[in-house]
C-alpha positions as a Markdown table, in Angstrom:
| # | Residue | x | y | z |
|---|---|---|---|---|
| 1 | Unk | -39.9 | 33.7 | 25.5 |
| 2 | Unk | -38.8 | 33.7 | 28.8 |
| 3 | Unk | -35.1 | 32.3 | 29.5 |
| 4 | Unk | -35.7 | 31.6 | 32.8 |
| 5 | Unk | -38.3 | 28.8 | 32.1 |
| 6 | Unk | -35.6 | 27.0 | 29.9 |
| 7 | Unk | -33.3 | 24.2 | 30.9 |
| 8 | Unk | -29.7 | 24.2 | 29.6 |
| 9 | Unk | -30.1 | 22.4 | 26.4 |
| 10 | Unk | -32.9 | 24.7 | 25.4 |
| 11 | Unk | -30.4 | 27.8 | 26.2 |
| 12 | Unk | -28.0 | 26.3 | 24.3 |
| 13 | Unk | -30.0 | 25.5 | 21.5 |
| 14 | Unk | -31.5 | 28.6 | 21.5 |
| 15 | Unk | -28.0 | 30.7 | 21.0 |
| 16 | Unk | -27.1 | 27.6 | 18.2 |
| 17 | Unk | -29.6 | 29.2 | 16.5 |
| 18 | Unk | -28.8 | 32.2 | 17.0 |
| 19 | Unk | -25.2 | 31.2 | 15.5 |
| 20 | Unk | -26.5 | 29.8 | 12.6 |
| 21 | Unk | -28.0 | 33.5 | 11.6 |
| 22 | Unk | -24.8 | 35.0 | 13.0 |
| 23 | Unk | -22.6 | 32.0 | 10.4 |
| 24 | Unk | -25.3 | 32.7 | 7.5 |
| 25 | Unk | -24.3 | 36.6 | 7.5 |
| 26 | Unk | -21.1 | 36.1 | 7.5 |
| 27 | Unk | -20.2 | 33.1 | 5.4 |
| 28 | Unk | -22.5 | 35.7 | 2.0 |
| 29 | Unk | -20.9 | 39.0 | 2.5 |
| 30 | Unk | -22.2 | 40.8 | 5.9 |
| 31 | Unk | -19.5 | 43.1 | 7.3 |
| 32 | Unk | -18.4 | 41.7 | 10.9 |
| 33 | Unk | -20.2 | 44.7 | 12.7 |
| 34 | Unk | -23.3 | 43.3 | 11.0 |
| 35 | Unk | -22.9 | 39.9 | 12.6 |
| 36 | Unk | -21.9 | 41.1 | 16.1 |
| 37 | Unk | -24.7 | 43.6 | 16.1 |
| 38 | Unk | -27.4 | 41.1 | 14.7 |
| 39 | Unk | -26.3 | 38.4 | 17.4 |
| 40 | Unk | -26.3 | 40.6 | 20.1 |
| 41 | Unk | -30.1 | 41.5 | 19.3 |
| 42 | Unk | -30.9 | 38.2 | 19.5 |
| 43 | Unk | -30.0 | 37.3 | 22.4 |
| 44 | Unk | -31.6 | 40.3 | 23.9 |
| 45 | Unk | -34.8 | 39.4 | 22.1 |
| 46 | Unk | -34.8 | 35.7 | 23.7 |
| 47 | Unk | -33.9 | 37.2 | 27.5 |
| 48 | Unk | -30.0 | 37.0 | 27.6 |
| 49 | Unk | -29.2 | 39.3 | 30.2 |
| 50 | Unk | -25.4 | 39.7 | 28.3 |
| 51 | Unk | -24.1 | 39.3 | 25.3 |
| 52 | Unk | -20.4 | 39.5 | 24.3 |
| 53 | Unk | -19.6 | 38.6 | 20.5 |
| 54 | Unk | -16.3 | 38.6 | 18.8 |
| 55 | Unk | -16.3 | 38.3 | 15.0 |
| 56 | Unk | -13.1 | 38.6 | 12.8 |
| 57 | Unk | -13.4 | 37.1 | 8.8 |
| 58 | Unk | -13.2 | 33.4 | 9.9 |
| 59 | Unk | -14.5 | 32.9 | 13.2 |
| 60 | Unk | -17.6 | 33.8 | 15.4 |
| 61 | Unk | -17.3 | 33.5 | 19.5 |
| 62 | Unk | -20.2 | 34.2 | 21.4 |
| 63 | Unk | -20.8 | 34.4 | 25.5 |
| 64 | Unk | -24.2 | 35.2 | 27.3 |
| 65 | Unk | -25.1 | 35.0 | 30.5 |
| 66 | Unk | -28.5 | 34.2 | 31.9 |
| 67 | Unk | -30.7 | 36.0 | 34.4 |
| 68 | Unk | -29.5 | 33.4 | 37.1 |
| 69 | Unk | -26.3 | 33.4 | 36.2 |
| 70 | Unk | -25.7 | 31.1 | 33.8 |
| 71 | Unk | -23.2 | 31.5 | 31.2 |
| 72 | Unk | -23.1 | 29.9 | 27.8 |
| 73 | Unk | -20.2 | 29.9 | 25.1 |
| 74 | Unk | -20.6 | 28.9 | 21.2 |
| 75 | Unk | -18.0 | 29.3 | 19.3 |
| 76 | Unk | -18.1 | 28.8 | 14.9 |
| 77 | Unk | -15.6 | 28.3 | 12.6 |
| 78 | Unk | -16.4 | 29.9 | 9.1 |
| 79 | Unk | -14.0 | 28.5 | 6.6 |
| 80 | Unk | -15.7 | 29.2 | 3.5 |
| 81 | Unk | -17.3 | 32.7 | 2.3 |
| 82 | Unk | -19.0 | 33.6 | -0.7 |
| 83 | Unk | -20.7 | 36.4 | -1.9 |
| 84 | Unk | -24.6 | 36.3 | -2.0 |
| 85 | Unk | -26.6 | 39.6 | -0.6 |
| 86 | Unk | -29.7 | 38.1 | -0.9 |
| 87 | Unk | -29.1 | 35.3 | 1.8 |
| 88 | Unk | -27.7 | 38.8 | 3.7 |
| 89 | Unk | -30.9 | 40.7 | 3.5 |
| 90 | Unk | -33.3 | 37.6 | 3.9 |
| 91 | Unk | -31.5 | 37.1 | 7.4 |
| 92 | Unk | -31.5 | 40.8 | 8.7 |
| 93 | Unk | -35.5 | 40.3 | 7.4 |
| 94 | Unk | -35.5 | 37.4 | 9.9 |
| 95 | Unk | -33.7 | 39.2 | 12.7 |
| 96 | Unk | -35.7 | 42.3 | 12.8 |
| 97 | Unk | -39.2 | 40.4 | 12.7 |
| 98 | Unk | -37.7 | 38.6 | 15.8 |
| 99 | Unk | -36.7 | 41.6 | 17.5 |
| 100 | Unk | -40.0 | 42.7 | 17.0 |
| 101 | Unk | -41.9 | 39.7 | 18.3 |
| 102 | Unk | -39.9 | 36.3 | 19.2 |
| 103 | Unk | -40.7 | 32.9 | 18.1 |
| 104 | Unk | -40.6 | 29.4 | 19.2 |
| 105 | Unk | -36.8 | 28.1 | 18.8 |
| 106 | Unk | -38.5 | 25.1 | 16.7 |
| 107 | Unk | -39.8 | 28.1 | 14.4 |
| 108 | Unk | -36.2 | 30.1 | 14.5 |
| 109 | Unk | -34.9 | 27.0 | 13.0 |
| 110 | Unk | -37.2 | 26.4 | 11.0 |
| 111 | Unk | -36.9 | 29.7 | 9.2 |
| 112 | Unk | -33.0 | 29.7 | 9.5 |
| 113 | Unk | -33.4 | 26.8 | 7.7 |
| 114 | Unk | -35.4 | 27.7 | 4.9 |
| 115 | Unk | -32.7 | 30.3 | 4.7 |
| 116 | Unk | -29.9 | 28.2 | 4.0 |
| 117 | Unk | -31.8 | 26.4 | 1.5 |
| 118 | Unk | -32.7 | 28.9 | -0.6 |
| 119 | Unk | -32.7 | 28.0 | -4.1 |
| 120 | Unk | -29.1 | 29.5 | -6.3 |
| 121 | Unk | -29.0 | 31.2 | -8.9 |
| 122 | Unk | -29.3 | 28.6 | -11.9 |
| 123 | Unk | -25.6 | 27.7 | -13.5 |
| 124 | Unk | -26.9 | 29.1 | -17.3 |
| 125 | Unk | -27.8 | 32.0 | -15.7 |
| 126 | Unk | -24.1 | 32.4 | -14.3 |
| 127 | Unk | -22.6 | 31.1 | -17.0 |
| 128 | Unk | -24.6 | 34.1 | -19.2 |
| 129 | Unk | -23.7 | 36.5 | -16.9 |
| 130 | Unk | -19.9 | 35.8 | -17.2 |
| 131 | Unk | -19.8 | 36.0 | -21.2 |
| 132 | Unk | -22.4 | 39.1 | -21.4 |
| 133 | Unk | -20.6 | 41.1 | -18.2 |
| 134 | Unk | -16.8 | 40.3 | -20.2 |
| 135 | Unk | -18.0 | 41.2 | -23.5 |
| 136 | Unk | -19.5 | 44.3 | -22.2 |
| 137 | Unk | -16.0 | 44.9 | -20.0 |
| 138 | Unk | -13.9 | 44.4 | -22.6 |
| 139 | Unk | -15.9 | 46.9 | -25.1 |
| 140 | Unk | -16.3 | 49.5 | -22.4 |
| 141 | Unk | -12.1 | 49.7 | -22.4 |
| 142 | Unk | -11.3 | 50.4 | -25.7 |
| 143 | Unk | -12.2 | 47.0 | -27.0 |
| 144 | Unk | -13.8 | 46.1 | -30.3 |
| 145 | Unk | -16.8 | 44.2 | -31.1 |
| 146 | Unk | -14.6 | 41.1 | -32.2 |
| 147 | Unk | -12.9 | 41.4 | -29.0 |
| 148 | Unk | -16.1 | 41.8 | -26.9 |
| 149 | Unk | -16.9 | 37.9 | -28.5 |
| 150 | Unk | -13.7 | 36.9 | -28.0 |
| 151 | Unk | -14.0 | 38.2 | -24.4 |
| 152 | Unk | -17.5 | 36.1 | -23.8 |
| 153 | Unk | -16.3 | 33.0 | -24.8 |
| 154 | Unk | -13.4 | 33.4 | -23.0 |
| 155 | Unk | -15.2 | 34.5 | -19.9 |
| 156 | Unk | -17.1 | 31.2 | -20.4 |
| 157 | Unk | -14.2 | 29.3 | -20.1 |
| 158 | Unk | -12.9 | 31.2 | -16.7 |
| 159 | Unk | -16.6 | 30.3 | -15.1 |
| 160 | Unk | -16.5 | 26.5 | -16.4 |
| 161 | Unk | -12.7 | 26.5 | -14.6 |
| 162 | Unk | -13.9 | 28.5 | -11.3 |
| 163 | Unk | -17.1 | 25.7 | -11.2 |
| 164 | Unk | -14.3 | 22.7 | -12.0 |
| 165 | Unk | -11.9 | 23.8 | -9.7 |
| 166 | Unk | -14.2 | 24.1 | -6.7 |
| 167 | Unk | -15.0 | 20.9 | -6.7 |
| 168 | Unk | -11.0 | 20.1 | -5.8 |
| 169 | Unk | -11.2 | 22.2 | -2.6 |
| 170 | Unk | -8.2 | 23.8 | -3.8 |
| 171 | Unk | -6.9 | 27.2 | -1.6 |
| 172 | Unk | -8.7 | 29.9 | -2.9 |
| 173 | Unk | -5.2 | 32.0 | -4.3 |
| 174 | Unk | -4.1 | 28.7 | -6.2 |
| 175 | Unk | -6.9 | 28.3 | -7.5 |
| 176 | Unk | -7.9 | 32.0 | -9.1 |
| 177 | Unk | -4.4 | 31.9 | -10.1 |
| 178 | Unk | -4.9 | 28.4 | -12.0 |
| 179 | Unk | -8.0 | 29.7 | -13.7 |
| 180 | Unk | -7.0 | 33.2 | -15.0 |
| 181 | Unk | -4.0 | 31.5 | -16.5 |
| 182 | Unk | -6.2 | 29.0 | -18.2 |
| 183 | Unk | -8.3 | 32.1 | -19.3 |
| 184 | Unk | -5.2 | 34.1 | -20.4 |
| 185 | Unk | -4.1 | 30.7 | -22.4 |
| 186 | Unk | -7.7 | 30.9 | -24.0 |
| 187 | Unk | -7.5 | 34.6 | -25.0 |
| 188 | Unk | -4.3 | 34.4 | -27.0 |
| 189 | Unk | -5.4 | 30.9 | -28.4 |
| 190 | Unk | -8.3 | 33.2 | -29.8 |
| 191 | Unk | -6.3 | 36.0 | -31.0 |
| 192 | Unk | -4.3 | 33.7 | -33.0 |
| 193 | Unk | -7.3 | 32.1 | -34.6 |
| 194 | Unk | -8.8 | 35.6 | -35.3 |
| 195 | Unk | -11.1 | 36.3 | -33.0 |
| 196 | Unk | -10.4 | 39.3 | -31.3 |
| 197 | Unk | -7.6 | 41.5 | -32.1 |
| 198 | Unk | -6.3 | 42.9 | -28.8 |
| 199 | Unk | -5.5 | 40.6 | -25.9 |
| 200 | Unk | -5.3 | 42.8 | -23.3 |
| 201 | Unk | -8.7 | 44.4 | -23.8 |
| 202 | Unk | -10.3 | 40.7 | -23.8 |
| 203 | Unk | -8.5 | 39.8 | -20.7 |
| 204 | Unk | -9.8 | 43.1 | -18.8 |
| 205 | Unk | -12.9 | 41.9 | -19.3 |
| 206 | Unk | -12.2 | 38.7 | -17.8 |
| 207 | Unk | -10.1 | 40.1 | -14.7 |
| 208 | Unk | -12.8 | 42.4 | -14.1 |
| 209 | Unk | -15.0 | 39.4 | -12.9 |
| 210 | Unk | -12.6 | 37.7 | -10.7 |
| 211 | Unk | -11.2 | 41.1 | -8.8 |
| 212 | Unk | -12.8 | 40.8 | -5.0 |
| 213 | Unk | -14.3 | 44.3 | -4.9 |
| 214 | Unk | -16.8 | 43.6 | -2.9 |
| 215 | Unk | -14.4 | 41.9 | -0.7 |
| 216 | Unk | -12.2 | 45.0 | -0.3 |
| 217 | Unk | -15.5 | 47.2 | 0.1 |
| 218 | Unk | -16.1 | 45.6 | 3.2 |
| 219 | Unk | -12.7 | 45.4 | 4.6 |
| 220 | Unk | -12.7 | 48.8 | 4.2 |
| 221 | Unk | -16.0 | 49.0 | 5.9 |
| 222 | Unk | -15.1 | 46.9 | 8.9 |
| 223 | Unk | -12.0 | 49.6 | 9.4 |
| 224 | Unk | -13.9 | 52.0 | 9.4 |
| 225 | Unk | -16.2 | 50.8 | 12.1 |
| 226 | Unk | -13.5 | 50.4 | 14.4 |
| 227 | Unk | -13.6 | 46.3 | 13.6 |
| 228 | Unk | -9.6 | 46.7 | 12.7 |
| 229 | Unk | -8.3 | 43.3 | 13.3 |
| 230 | Unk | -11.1 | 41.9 | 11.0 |
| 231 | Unk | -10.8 | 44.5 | 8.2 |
| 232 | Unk | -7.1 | 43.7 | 7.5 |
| 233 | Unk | -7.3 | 40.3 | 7.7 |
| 234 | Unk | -10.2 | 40.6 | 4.7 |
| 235 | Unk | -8.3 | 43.7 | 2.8 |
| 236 | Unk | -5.1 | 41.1 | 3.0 |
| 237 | Unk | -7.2 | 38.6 | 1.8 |
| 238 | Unk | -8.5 | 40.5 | -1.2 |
| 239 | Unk | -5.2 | 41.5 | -1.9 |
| 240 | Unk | -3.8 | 38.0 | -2.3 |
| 241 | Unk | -6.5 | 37.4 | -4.9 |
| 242 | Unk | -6.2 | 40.8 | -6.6 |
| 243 | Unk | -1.9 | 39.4 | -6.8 |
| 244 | Unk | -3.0 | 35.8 | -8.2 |
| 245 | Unk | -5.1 | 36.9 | -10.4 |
| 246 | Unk | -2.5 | 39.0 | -12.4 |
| 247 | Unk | 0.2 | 36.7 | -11.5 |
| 248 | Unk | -1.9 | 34.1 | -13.3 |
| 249 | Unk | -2.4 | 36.3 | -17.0 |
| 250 | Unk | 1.0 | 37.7 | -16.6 |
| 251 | Unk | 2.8 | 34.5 | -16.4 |
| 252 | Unk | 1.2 | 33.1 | -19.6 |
| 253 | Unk | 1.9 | 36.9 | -21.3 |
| 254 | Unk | 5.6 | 36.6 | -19.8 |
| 255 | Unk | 5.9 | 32.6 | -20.8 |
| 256 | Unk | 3.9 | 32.3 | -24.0 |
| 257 | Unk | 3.8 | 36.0 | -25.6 |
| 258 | Unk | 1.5 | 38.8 | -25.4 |
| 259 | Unk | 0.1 | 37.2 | -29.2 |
């Protein structure tokens, strides 16, 4: 595709597009050297003579300039992030095809689109994954069997909360604090009815699945690539969680007993 033959609108919606990939990566996990570097491809690929991208954990700005001269500026405001690597990987699929041969914009949305819309994983499936992955947590340190059950069901609970809660927009530290205290409040309730024996293996398990590792990962990641600015505001980020999560079991420990 040739820029030059493009009126402004068509720029512009071209590097929207663009944006969207660059928003996609970001928003499911992609380290910010990730997003600048897969944006600045682009717009090579589509006959940007420049590109300038600046990328920290909640925000993407992006200048070009034309052959003739013409500059654009996009900015995009990312105010929710989640973890899903597939999305990640489907999009750096798109960007290298594109690098590789460019499409139509209609066709760049059109895939960017179908992106987006990729199915999630079903609820149940979640939902199984939080019992099985606490059961198996709590075991693994120094738990017993009865625990590991009591550790499932209790995991269940803190994935019902997490899926309730969302719904209220809440800030993310109020409301992984709110939820591992409802899960602490469900652990001792099933230490005192016998099932499970030790409460603080049962709540490992459960801690273990709301802990941002992957979070902190790529904080550390971004640091490391130079990206400093970005990497601390993530690593504080994941910090504040890691502190409401254990501010959230320890205050029903501290308030209501260790069982």
């Amino acid at each position: 595709m040739d820029e030059r033959t493009l009126d402004y609108e068509e720029l512009n919606g071209c590097l929207s597009a663009i944006m969207d990939i660059g928003e996609l990566l970001l928003m499911h996990g992609a380290e910010v050297s990730r997003v600048e570097d897969t944006i600045e491809r682009l717009c090579r690929a589509y006959g940007f003579k420049r590109a300038d991208v600046f990328t920290i954990t909640s925000s993407i700005i992006t200048t070009v300039v034309t052959e003739d001269g013409r500059c654009l500026t996009q900015t995009r405001r990312i105010r929710e992030r989640v973890t899903d690597l597939g999305k990640v990987a489907k999009a750096n699929a798109l960007s290298r095809k594109i690098c590789a041969a460019t499409c139509s914009l209609e066709d760049l949305r059109t895939e960017v689109r179908k992106i987006w819309e990729t199915p999630k994983i079903p609820t149940w499936v979640n939902l199984l994954m939080y019992a099985v992955i606490s059961a198996a947590l709590s075991v693994f340190f120094g738990g017993g069997w009865l625990d590991g059950l009591a550790a499932a069901l209790s995991g269940t609970v803190l994935f019902i909360t997490l899926q309730a809660s969302a719904s209220l927009k809440l800030n993310s530290i109020i409301q992984t604090m709110a939820c591992s205290a409802l899960t602490a409040l469900t652990v001792l309730l099933l230490v005192r009815l016998g099932i499970g024996r030790q409460p603080d293996k049962i709540m490992i398990g459960n801690i273990m699945l709301v802990i941002p590792g992957i979070q902190f990962t790529t904080a550390l990641r971004d640091m490391i690539n130079g990206d400093t600015i970005s990497g601390l505001l993530n690593m504080s980020e994941a910090v504040l969680k890691a502190i409401s999560v254990a501010m959230g079991f320890a205050m029903v420990l501290i308030i209501v007993g260790g069982g």
